[in-house]
mmCIF file as Biopython writes it, N, C-alpha, C and O atoms, coordinates in Angstrom:
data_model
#
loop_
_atom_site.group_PDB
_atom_site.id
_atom_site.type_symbol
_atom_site.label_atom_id
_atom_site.label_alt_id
_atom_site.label_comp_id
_atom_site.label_asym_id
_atom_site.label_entity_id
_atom_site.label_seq_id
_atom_site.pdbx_PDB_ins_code
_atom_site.Cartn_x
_atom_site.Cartn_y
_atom_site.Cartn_z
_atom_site.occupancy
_atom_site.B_iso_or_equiv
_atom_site.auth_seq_id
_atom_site.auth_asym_id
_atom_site.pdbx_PDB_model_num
ATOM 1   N N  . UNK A ? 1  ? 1.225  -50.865 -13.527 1.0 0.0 1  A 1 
ATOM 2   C CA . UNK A ? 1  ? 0.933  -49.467 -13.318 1.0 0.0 1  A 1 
ATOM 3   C C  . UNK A ? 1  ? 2.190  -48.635 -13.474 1.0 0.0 1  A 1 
ATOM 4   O O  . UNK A ? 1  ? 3.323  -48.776 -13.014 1.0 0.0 1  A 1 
ATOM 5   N N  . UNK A ? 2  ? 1.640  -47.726 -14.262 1.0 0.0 2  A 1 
ATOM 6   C CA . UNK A ? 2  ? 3.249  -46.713 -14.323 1.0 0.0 2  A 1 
ATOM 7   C C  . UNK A ? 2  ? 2.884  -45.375 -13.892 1.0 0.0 2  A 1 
ATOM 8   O O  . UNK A ? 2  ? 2.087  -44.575 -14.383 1.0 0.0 2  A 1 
ATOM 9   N N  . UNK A ? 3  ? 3.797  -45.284 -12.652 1.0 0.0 3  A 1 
ATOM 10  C CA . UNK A ? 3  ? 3.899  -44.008 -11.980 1.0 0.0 3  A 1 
ATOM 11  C C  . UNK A ? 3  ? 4.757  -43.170 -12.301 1.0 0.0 3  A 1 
ATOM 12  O O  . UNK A ? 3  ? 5.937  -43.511 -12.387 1.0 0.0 3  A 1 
ATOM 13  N N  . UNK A ? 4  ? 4.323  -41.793 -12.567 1.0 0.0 4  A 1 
ATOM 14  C CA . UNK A ? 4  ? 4.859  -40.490 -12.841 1.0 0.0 4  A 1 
ATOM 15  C C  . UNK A ? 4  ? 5.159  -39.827 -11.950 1.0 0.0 4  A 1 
ATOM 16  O O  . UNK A ? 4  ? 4.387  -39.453 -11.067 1.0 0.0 4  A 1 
ATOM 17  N N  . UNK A ? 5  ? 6.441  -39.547 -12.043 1.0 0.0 5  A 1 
ATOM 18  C CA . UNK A ? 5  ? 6.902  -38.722 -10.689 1.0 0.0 5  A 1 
ATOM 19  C C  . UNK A ? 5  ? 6.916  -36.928 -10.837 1.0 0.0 5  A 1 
ATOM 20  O O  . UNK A ? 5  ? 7.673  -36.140 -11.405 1.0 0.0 5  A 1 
ATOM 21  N N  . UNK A ? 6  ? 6.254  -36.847 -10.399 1.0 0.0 6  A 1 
ATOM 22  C CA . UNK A ? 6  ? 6.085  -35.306 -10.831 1.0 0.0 6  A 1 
ATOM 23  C C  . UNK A ? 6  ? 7.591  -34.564 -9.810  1.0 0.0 6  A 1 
ATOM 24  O O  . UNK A ? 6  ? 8.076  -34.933 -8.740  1.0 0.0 6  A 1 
ATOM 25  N N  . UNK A ? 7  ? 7.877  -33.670 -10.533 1.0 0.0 7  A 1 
ATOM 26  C CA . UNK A ? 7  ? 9.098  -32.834 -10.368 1.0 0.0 7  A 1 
ATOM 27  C C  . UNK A ? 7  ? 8.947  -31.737 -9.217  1.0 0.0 7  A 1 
ATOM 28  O O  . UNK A ? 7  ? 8.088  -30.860 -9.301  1.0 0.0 7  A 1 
ATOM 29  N N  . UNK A ? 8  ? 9.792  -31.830 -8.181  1.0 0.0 8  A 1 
ATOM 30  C CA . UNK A ? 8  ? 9.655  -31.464 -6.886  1.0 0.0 8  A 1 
ATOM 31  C C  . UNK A ? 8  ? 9.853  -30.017 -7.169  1.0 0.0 8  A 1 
ATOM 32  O O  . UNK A ? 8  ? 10.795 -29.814 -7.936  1.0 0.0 8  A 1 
ATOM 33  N N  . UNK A ? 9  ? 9.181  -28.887 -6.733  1.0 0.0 9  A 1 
ATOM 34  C CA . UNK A ? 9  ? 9.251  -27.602 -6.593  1.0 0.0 9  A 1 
ATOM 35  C C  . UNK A ? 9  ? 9.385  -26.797 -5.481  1.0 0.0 9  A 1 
ATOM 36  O O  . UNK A ? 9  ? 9.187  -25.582 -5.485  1.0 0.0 9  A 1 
ATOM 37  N N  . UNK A ? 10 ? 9.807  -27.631 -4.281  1.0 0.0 10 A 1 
ATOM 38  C CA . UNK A ? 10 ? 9.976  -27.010 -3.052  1.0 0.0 10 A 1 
ATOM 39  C C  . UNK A ? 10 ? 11.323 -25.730 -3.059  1.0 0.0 10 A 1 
ATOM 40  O O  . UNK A ? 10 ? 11.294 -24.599 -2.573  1.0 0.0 10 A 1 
ATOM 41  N N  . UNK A ? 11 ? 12.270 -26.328 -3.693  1.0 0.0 11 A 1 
ATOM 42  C CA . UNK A ? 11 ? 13.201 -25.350 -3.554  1.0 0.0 11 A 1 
ATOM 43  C C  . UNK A ? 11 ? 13.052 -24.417 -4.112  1.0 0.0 11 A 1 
ATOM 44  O O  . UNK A ? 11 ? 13.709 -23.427 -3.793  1.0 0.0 11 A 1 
ATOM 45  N N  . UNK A ? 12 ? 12.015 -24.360 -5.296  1.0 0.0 12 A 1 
ATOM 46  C CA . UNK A ? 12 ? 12.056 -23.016 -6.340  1.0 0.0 12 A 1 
ATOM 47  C C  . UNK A ? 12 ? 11.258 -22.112 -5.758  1.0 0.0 12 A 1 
ATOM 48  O O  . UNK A ? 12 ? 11.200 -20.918 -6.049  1.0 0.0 12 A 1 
ATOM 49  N N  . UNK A ? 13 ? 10.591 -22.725 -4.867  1.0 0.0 13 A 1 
ATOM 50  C CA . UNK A ? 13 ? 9.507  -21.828 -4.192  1.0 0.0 13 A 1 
ATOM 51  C C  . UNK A ? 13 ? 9.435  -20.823 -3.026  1.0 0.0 13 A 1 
ATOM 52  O O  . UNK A ? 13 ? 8.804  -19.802 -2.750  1.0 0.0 13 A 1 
ATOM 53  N N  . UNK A ? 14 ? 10.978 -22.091 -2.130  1.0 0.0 14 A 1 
ATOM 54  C CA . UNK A ? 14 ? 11.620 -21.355 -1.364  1.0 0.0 14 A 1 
ATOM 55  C C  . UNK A ? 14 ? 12.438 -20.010 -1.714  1.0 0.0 14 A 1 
ATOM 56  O O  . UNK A ? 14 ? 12.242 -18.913 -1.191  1.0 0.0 14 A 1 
ATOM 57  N N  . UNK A ? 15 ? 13.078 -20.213 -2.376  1.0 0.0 15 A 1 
ATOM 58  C CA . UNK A ? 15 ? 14.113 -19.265 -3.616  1.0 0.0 15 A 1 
ATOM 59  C C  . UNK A ? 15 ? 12.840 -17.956 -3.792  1.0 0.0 15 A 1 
ATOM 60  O O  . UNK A ? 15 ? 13.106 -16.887 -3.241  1.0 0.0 15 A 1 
ATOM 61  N N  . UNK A ? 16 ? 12.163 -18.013 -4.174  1.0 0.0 16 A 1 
ATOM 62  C CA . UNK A ? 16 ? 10.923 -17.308 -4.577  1.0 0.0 16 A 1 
ATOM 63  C C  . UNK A ? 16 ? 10.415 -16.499 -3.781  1.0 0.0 16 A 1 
ATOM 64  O O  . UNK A ? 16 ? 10.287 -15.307 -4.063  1.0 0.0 16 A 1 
ATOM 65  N N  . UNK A ? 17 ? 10.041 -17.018 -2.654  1.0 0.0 17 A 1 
ATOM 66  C CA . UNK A ? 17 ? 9.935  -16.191 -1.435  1.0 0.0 17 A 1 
ATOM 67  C C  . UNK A ? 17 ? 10.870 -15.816 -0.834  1.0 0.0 17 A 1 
ATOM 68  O O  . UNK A ? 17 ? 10.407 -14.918 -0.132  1.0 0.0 17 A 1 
ATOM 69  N N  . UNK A ? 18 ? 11.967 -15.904 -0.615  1.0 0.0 18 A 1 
ATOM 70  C CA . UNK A ? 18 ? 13.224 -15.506 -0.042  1.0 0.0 18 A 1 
ATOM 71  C C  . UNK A ? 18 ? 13.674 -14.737 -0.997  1.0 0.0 18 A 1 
ATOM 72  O O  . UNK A ? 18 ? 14.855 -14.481 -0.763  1.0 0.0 18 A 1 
ATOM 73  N N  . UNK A ? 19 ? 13.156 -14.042 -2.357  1.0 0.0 19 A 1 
ATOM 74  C CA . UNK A ? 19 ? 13.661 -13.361 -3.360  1.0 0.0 19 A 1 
ATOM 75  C C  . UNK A ? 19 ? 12.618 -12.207 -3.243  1.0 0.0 19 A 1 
ATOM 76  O O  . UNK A ? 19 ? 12.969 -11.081 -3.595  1.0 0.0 19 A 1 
ATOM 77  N N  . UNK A ? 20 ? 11.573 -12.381 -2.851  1.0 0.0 20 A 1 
ATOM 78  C CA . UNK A ? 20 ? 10.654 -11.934 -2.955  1.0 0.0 20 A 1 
ATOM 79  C C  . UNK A ? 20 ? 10.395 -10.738 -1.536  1.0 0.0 20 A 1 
ATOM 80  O O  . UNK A ? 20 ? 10.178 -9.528  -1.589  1.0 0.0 20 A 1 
ATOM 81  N N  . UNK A ? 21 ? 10.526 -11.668 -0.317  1.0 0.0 21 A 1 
ATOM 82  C CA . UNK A ? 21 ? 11.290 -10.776 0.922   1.0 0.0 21 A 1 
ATOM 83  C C  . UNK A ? 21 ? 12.398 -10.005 1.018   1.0 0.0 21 A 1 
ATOM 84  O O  . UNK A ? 21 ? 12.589 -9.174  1.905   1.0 0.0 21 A 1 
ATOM 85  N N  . UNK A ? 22 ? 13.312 -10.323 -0.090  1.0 0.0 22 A 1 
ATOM 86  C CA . UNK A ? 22 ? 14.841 -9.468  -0.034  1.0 0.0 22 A 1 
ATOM 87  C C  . UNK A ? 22 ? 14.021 -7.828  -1.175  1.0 0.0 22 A 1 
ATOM 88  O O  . UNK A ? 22 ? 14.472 -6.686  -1.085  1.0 0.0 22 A 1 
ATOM 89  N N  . UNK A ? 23 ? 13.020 -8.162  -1.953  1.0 0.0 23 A 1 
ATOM 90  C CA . UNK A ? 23 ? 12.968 -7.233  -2.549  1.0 0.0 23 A 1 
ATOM 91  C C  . UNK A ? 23 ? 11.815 -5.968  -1.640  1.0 0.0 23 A 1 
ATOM 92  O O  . UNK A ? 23 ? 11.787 -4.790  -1.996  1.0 0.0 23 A 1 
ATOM 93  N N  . UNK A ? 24 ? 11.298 -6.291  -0.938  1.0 0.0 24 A 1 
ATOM 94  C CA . UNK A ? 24 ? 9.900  -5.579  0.129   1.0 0.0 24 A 1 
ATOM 95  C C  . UNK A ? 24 ? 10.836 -4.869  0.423   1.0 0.0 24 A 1 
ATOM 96  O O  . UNK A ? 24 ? 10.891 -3.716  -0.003  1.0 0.0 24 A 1 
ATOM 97  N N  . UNK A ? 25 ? 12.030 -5.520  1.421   1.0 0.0 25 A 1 
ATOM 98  C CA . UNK A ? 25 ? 12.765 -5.068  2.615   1.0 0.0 25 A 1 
ATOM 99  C C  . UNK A ? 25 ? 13.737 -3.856  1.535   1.0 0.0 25 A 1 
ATOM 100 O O  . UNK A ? 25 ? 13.810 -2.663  1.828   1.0 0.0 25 A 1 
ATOM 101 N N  . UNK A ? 26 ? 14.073 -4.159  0.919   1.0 0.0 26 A 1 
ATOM 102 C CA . UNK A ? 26 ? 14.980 -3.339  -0.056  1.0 0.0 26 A 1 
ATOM 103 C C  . UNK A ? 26 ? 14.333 -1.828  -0.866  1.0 0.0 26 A 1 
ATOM 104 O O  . UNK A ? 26 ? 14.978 -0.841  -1.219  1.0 0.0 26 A 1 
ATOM 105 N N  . UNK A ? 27 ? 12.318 -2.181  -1.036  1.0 0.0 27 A 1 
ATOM 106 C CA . UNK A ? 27 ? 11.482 -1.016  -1.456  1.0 0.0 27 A 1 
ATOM 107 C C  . UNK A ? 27 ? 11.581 -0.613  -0.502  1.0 0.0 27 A 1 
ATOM 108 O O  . UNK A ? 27 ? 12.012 0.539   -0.545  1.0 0.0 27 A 1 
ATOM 109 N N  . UNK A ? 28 ? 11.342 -1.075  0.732   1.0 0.0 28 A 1 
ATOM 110 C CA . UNK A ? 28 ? 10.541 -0.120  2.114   1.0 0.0 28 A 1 
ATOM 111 C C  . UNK A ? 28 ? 12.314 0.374   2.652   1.0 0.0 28 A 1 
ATOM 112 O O  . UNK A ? 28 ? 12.304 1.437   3.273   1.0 0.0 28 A 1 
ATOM 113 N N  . UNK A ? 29 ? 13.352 -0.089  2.527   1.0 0.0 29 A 1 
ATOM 114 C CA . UNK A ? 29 ? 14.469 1.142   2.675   1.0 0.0 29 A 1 
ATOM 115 C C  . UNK A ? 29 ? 14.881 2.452   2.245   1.0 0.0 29 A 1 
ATOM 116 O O  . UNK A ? 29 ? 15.532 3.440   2.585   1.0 0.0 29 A 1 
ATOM 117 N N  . UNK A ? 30 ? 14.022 1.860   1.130   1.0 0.0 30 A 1 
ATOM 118 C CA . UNK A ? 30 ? 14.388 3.240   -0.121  1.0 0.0 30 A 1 
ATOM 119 C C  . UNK A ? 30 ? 13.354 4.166   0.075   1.0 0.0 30 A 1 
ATOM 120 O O  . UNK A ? 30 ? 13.468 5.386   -0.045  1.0 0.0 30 A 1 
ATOM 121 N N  . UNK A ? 31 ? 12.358 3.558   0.377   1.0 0.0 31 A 1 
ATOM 122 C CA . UNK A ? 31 ? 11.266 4.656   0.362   1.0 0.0 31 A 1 
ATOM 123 C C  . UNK A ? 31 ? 11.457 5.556   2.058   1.0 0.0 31 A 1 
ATOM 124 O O  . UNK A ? 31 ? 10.951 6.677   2.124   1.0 0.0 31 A 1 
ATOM 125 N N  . UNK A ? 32 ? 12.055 5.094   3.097   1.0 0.0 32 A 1 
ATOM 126 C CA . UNK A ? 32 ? 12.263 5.630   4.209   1.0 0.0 32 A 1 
ATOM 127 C C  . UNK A ? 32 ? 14.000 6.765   4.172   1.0 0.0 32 A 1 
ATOM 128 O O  . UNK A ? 32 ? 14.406 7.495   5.076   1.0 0.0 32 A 1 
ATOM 129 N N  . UNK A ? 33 ? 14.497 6.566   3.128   1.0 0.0 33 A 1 
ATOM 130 C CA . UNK A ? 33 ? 15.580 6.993   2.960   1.0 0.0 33 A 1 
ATOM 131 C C  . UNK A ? 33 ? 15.538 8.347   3.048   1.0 0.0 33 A 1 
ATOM 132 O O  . UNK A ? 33 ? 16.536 8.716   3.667   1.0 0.0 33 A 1 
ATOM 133 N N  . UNK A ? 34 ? 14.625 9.572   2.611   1.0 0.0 34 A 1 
ATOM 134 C CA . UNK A ? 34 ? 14.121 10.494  2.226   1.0 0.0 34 A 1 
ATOM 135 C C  . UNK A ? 34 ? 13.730 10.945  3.429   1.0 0.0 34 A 1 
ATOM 136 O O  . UNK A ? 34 ? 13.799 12.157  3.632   1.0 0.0 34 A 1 
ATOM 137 N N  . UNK A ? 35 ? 13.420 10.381  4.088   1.0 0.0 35 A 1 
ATOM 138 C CA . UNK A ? 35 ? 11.959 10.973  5.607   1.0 0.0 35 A 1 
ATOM 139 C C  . UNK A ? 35 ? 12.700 11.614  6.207   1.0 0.0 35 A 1 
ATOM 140 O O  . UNK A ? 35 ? 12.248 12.752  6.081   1.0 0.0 35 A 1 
ATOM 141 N N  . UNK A ? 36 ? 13.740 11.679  6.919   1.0 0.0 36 A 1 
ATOM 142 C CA . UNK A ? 36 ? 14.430 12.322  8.079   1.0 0.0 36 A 1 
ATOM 143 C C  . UNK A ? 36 ? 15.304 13.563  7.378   1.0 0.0 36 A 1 
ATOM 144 O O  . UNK A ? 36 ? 15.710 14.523  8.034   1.0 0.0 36 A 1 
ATOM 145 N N  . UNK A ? 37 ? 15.530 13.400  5.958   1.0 0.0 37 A 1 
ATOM 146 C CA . UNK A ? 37 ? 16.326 14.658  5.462   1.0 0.0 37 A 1 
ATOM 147 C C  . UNK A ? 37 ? 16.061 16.156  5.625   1.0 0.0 37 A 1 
ATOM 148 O O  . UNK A ? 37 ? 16.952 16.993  5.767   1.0 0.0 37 A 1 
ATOM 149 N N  . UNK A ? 38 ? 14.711 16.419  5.589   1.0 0.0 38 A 1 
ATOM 150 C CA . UNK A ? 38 ? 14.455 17.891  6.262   1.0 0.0 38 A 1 
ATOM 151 C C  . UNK A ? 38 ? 14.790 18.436  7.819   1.0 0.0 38 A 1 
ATOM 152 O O  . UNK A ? 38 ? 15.369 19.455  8.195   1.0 0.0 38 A 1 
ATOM 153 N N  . UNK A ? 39 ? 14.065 17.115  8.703   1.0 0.0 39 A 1 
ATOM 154 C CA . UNK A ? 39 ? 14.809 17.061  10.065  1.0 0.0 39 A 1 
ATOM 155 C C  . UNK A ? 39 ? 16.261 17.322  10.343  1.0 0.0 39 A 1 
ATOM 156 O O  . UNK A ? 39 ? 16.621 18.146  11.183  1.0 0.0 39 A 1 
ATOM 157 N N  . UNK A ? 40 ? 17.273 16.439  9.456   1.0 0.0 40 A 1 
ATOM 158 C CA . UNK A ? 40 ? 18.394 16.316  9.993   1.0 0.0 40 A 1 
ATOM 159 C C  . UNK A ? 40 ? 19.107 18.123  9.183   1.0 0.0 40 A 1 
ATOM 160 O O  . UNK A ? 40 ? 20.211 18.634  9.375   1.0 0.0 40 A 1 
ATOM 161 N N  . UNK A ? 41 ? 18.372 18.449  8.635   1.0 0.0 41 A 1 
ATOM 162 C CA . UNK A ? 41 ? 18.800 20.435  7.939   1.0 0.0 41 A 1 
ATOM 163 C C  . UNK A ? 41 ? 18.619 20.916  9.220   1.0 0.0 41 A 1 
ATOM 164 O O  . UNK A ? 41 ? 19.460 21.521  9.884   1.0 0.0 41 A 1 
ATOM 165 N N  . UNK A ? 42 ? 17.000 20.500  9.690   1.0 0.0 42 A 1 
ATOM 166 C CA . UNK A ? 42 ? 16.519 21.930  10.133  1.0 0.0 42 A 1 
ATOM 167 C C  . UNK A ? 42 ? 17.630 21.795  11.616  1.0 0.0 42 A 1 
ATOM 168 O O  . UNK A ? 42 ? 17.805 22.811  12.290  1.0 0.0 42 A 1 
ATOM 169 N N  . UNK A ? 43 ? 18.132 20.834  11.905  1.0 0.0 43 A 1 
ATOM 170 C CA . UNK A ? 43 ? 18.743 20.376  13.419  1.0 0.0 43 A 1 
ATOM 171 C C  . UNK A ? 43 ? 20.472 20.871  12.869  1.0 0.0 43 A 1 
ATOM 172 O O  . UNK A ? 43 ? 21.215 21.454  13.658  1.0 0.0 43 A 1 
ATOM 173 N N  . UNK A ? 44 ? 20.962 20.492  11.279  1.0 0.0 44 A 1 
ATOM 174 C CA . UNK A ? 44 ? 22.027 21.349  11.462  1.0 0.0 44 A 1 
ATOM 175 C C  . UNK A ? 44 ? 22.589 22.846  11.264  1.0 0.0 44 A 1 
ATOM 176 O O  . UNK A ? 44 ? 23.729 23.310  11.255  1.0 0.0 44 A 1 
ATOM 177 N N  . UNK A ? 45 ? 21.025 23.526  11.075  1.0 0.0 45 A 1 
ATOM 178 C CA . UNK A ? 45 ? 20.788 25.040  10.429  1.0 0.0 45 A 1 
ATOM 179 C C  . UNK A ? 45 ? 21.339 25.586  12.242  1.0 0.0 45 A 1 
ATOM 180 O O  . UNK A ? 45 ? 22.298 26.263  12.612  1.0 0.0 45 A 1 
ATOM 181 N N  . UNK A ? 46 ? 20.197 24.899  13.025  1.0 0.0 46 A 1 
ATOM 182 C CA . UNK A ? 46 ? 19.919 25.346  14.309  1.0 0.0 46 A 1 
ATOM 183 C C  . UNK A ? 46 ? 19.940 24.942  15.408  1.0 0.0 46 A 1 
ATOM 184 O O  . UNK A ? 46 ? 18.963 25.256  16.088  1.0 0.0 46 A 1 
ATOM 185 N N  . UNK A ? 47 ? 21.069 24.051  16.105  1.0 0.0 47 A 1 
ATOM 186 C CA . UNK A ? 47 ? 21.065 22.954  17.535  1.0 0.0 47 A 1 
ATOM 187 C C  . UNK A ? 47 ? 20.157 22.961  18.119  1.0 0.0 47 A 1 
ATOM 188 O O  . UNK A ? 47 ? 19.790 21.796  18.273  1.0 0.0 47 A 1 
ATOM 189 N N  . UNK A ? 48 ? 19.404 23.757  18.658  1.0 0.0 48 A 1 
ATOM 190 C CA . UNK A ? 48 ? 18.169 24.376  19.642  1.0 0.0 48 A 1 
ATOM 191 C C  . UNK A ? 48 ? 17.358 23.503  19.157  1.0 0.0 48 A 1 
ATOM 192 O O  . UNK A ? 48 ? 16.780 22.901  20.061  1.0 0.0 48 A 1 
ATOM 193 N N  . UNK A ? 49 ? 16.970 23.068  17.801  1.0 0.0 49 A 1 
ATOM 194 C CA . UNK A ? 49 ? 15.977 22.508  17.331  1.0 0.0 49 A 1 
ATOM 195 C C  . UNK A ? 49 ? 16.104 21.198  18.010  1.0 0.0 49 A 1 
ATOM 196 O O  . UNK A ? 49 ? 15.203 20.885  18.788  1.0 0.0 49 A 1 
ATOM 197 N N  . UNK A ? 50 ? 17.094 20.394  17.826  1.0 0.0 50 A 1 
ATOM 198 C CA . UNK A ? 50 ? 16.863 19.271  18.690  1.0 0.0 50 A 1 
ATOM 199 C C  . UNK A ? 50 ? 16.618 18.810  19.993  1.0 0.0 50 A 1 
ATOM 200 O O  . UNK A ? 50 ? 16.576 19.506  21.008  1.0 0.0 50 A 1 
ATOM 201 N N  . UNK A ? 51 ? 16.404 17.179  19.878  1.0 0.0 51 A 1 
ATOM 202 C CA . UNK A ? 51 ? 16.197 17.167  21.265  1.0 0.0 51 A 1 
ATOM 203 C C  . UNK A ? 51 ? 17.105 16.626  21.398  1.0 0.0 51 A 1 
ATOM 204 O O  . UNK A ? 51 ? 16.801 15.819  22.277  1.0 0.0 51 A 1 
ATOM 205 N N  . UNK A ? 52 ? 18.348 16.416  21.082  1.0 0.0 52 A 1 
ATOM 206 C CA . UNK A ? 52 ? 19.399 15.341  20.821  1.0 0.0 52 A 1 
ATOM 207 C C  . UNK A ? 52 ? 20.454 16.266  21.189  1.0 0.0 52 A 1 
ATOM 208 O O  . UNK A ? 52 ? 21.492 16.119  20.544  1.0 0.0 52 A 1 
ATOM 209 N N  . UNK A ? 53 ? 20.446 17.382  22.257  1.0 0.0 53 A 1 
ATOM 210 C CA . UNK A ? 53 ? 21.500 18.337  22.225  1.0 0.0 53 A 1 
ATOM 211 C C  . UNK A ? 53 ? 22.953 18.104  23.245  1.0 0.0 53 A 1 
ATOM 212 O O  . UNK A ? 53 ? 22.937 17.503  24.319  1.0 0.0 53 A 1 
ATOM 213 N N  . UNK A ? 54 ? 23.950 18.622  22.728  1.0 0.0 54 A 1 
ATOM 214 C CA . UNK A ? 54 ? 25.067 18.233  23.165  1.0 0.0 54 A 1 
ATOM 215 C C  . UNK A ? 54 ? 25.274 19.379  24.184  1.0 0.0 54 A 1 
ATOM 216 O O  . UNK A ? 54 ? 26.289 19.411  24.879  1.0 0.0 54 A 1 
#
């Protein structure tokens, strides 16, 4: 009997998903990057606006 060893793919798969999580985490930064920029105007137009006051 001749056995074929089929070619292990664990690591490529790991690689894959760990490539694959670095890229989510990297969309969903970028897309939150933007959100607070009107806030952080309207708070340095006017201190009062915040609640963060010194």
């Amino acid at each position: 009997m001749n056995e074929v060893k089929e070619k292990d793919n664990f690591w490529f798969i790991v690689a894959g998903v760990v490539v694959a999580a670095i890229a989510v985490m990297l969309m969903i930064k970028g897309s939150e990057h933007g959100k607070y920029e009107s806030t952080a105007k309207a708070i340095a137009e006017d201190s009062a606006n915040s609640a963060y006051r010194k």
